[in-house]
C-alpha positions in Angstrom: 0.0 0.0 0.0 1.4 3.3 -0.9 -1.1 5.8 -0.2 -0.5 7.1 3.6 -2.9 9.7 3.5 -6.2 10.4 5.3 -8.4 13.1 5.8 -10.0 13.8 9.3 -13.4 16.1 9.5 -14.1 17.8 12.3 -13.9 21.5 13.9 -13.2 21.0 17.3 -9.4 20.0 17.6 -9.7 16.4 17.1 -6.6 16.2 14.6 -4.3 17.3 17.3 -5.3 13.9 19.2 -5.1 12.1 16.5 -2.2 12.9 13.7 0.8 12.2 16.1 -0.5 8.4 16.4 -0.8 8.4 12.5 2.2 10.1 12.5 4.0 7.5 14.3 2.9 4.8 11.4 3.8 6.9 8.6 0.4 8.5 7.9 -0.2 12.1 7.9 -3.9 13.3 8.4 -5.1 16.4 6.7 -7.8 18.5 8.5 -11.2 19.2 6.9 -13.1 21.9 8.6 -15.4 23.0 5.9 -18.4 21.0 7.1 -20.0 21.7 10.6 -20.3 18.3 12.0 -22.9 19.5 14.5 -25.6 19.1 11.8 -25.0 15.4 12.0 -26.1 15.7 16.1 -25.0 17.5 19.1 -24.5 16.3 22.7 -26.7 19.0 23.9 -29.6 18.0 22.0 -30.0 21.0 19.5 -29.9 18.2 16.6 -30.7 14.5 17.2 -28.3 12.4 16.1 -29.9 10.2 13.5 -28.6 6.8 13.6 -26.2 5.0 15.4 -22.5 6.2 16.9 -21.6 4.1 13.8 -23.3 5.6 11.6 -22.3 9.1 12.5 -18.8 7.9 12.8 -18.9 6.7 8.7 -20.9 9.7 7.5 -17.8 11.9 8.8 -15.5 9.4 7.2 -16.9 9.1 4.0 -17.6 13.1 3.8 -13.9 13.7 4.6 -12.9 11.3 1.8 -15.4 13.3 -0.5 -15.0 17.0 0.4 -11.0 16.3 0.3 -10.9 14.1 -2.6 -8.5 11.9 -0.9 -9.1 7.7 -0.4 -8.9 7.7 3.2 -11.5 9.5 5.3 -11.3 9.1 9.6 -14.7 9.5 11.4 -14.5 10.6 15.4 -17.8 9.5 17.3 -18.6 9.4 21.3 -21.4 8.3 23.5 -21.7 9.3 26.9 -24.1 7.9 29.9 -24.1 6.1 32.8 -21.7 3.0 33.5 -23.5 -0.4 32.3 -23.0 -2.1 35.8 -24.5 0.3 38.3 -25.2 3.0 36.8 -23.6 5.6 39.4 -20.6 6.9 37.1 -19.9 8.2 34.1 -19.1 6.2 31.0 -17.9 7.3 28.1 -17.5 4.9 24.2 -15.4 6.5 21.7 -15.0 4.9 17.9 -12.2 6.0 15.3 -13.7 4.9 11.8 -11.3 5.3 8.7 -13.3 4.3 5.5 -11.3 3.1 2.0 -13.1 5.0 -0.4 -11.7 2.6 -3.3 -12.1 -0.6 -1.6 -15.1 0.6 0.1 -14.8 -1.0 3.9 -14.1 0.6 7.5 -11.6 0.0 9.8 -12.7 0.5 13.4 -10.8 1.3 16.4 -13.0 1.1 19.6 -12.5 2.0 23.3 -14.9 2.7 26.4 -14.2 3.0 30.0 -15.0 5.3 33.3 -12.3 7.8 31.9 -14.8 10.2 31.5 -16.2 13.6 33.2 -19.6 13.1 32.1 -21.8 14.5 34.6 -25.6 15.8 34.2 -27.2 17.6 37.5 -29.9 20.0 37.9 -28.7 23.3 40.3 -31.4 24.6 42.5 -28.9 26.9 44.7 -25.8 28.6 44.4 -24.2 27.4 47.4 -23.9 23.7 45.4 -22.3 25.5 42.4 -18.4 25.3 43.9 -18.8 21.2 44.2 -20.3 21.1 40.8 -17.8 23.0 39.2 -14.6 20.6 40.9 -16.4 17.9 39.8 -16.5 18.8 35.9 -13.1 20.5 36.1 -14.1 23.7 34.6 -13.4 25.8 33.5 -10.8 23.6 31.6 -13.9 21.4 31.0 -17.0 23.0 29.5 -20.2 23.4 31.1 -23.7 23.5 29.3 -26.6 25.5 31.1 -30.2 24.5 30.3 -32.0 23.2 27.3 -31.9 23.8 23.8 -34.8 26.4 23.3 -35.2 27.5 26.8 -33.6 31.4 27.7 -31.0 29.5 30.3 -29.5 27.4 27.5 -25.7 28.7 26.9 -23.0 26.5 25.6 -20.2 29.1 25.8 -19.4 30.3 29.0 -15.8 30.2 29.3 -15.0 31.5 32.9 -16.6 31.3 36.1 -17.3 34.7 36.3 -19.6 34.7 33.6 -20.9 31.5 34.4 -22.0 32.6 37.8 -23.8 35.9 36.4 -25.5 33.8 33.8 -26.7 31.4 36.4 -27.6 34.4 39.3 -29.9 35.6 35.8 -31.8 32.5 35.4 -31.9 30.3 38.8 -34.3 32.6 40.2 -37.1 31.5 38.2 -36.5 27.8 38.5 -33.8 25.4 39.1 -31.4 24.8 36.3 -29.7 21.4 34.5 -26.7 22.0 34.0 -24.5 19.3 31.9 -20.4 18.5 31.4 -19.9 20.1 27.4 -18.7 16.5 25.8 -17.7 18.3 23.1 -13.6 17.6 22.4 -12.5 21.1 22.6 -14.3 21.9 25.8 -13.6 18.8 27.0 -9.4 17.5 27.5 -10.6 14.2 29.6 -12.4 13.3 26.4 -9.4 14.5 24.0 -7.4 12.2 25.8 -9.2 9.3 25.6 -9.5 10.3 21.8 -5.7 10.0 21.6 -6.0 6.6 22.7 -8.4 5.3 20.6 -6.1 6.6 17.9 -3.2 4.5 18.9 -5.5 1.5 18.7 -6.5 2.8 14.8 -2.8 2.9 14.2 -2.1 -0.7 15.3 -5.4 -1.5 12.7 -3.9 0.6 9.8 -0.2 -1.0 10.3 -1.2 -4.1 10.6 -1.8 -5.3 6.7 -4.1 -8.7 6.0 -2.1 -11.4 5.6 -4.3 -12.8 2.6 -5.1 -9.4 0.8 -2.6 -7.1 2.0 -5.2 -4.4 2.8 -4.7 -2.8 6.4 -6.9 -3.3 9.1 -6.3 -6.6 9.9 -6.4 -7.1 13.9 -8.1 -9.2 16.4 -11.7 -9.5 17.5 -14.1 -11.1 19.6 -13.2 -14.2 21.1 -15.1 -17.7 21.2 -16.3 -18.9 24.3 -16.0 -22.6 25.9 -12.8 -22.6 27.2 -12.7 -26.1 29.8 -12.6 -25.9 33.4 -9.6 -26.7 35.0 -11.0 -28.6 37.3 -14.8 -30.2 36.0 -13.4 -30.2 32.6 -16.7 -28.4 31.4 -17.2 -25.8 28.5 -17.5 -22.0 30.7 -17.9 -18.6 29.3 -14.4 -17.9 28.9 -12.3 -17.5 25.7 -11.3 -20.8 24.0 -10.2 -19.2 20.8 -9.0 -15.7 19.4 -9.7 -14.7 16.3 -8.6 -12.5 13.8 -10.6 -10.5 11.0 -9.6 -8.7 7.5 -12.7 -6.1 7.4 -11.8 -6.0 3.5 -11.6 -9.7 2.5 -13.2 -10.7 6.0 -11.0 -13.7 6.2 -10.4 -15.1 9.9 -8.2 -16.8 10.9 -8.4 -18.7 14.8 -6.0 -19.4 17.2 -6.8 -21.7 20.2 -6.5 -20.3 23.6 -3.7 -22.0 25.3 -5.0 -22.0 29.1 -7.8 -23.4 31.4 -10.6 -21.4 32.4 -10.3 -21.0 36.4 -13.0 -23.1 38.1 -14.1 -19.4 39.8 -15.7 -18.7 36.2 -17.4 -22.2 35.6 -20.6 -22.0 36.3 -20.9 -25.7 37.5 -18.2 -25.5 39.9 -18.8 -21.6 40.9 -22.6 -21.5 40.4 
């Protein structure tokens, strides 16, 4: 493969996360800011997004291959909510999508975790605005005030002066909800977590198939049945890895070479 170059579309700073990982490959991403990406959704609900994280990411993609008339196009989508256990902290799901405008397939890079200041609350008095504002880390991190349509709403309040006047304006006639601003450039917890996601792209775009010599070639979700060490019975735990082209979708298996621990067998541990 000799083209090494991609385009990235986005207007709020993502190609600083992300070029140095490409960098580090070879690759060298071009910024396309000509499109506002807001009018595919916002995080603040002005515009729904209208499909899946997915399909956001790949609409970015394949309109950064377009508007730069380049064959590589990188999509940057997050979802944020509570964590899928308990539901008592923050969790945040970022994908990097590069799309082959010639070949025509997506290479994914995905990662999730609690390393995330996502944070919705609704204010009722000033005296809880000091813990609030620790807990989002702004003003480094934004802060969004109120809905979309209602005279509170206010995306852009950079300092906590302002911020307090803005709120002192509008608490008086009812409480407020105030969210953590997920977008990247208000938001360095997310931009960081960004940055990872693009070293795990990088591994994906180095790593070419060995059957078709397209990149993206890289491992994904295990088989389950691995044996018991002690009852010798099939549990939920990997047996065998596998490993997918997303152009040729050729896999290829490897057997896992250990027991599964009778603490995950659910004979032996029910």
């Amino acid at each position: 493969m000799t083209e090494r170059r991609a385009a990235l579309l986005t207007r709020h700073g993502k190609h600083a996360a992300i070029a140095p990982a490409l960098a580090e490959i070879g690759w060298h991403l071009e910024l396309v800011d000509s499109y506002d990406t807001d009018l595919l959704g916002t995080f603040s609900g002005e515009i729904e997004r209208a499909g899946s994280q997915r399909d956001a990411a790949l609409a970015k993609a394949q309109g950064a291959c377009e508007l730069a008339g380049v064959r590589y196009g990188l999509g940057s989508e997050g979802r944020f909510g509570a964590d899928p256990w308990l539901g008592c902290s923050g969790w945040a799901s970022e994908l990097l999508l590069c799309w082959d405008g010639q070949r025509r397939y997506a290479i994914e890079a995905w990662i999730s975790g609690a390393q995330t200041n996502f944070y919705q609350t609704t204010l009722s008095s000033m005296a809880a605005l000091p813990d609030l504002l620790s807990r989002v880390g702004f003003p480094e991190h934004g802060l969004i005030v109120g809905h979309p349509g209602s005279a509170a709403f206010h995306k852009e309040l950079v300092d906590e002066a302002s911020l307090r006047a803005h709120l002192l304006q509008h608490l008086a006639q009812a409480p407020l909800e105030l969210c953590s601003d997920m977008r990247a450039h208000r938001n360095p917890t997310r931009m960081a977590m960004i940055a990872r996601c693009a070293q795990g792209l990088a591994q994906r775009l180095a790593c070419a198939c060995p059957v078709c010599a397209m990149p993206g070639y890289g491992e994904i979700a295990p088989l389950a049945g691995a044996l018991c060490a002690d009852c010798a019975r099939p549990t939920r735990q990997p047996r065998v890895r596998r490993f997918q082209c997303p152009c040729c979708q050729v896999i290829h298996e490897q057997p896992w070479p250990t027991q599964a621990s009778p603490q995950y067998c659910d004979h032996c541990n029910p």
